[in-house]
N, C-alpha and C positions, 0 to 999 in steps of 0.2 A: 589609478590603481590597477596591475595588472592583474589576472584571473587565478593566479596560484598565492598571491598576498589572501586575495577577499575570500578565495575558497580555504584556505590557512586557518580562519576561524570559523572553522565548521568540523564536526563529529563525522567522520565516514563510516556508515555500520555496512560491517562483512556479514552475509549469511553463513551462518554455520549449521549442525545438523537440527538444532530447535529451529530453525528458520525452515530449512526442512519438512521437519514434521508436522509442523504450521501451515507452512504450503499444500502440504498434501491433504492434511484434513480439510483446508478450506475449499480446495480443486474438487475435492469428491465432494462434500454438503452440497459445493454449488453447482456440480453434475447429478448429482441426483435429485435438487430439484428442478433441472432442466433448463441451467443457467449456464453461461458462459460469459467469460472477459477475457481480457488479453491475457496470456501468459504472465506477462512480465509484472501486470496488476498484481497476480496472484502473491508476486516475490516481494512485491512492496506492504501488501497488506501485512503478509506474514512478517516483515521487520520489524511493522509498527505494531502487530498485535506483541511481539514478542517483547521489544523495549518498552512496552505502555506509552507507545506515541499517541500522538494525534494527527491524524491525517489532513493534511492542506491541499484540496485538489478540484479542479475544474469540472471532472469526469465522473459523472452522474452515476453511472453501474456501482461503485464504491461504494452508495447510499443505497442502490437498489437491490445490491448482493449482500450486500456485507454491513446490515444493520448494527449491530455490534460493535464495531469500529469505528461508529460515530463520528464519519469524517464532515471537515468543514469541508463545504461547498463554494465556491465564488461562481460566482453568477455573471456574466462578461455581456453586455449589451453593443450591440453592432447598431 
């Protein structure tokens, strides 16, 4: 199966300006309490808070900034 079949059935979500203003409240809560993550985190959360996703992710700071978001964690042993 080539990568444009299997990504085919999949939903692409565009940020728009609620993704936005999601972004930026979440950037500032979690600057003011003296928190930081990747930029790019910040664009992911605000999609999932906006579509009432659930978030599936490796990256621990998503649990520890962003309670609310309820993300699942996986846990990867070396």
């Amino acid at each position: 199966m080539r990568a444009q079949e299997f990504l085919a059935g999949f939903e692409t979500l565009a940020p728009d300006a609620t993704t936005a203003l999601t972004y930026a409240r979440l950037r500032s809560q979690a600057k003011q309490g003296g928190h930081t993550m990747p930029d790019a985190d910040y664009w992911i959360a605000a999609l999932a808070i906006q579509h009432r996703l659930r978030l599936l992710t490796m990256d621990g700071h998503f649990e520890q900034l962003l309670p609310d978001l309820r993300p699942w964690l996986i846990r990867v042993s070396v």
